[in-house]
C-alpha positions as CSV (number, residue, x, y, z in Angstrom):
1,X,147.2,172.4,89.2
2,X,146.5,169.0,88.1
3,X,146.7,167.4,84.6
4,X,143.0,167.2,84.4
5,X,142.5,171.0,85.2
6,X,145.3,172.0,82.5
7,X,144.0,170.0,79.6
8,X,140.1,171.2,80.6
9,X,141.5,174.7,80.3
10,X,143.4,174.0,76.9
11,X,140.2,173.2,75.7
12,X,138.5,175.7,76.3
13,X,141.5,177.9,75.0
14,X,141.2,175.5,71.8
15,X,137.9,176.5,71.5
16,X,137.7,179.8,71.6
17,X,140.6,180.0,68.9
18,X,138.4,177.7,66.7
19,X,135.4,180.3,67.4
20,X,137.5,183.2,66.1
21,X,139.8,181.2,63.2
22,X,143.3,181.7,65.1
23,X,145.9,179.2,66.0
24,X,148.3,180.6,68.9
25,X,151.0,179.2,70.5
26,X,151.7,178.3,74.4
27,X,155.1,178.3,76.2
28,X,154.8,175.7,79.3
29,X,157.3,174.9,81.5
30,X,158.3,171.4,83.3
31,X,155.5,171.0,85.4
32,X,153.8,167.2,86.2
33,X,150.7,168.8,85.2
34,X,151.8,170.2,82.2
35,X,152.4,166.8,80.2
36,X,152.7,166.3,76.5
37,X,150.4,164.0,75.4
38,X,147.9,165.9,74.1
39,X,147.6,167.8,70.9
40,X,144.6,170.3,69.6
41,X,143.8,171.7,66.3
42,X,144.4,175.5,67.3
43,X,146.8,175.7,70.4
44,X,150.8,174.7,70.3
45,X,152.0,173.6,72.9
46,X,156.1,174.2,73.2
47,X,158.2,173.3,76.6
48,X,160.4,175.5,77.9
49,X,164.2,174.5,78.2
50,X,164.9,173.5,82.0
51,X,165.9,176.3,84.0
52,X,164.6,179.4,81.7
53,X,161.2,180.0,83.8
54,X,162.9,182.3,86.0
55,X,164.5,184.4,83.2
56,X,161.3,185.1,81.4
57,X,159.0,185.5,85.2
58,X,161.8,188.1,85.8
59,X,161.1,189.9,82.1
60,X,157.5,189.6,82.3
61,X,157.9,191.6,85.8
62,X,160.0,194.5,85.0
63,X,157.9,195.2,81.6
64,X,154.6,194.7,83.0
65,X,154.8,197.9,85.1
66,X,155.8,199.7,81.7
67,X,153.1,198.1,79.9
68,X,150.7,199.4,82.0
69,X,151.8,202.5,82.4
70,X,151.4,202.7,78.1
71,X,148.1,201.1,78.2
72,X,146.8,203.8,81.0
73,X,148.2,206.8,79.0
74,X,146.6,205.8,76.0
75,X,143.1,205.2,78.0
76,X,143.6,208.7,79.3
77,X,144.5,210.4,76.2
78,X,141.7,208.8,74.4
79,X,139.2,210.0,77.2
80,X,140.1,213.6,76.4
81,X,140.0,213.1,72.6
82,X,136.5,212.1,73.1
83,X,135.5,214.8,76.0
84,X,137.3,217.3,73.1
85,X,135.7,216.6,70.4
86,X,131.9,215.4,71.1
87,X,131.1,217.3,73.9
């Protein structure tokens, strides 16, 4: 990724915040692309402390499976509701 990519895309992320009247905030790790000299109205930008990417990639691995798994259950379970009570 180059600088020019990731400040195009925080943009657009700005953006779409503005549209729907949210601020959020964005970890970023040390990356050359990922340089601080830019600011927007609706996105934070925070840098991660050196050597902590690999703790949270690991985290966001082992829940992500769990996540899904929720997510899917509650799709399904929601599918029957419906079959149950408007068919």
């Amino acid at each position: 990724m180059t600088a020019d990519i990731w400040k195009e895309w925080l943009k657009k992320i700005d953006r779409r915040m503005g549209a729907k009247k949210r601020k959020t905030v964005m970890l970023r790790d040390i990356c050359a692309a990922h340089n601080g000299d830019v600011q927007f109205a609706n996105v934070k930008l925070v840098f991660l402390r050196p050597n902590t990417t690999s703790l949270i990639q690991t985290t966001i691995r082992v829940s992500s499976p769990a996540l899904f798994e929720t997510s899917y259950k509650i799709i399904k379970l929601t599918d029957c509701y419906n079959i149950y009570y408007y068919t």
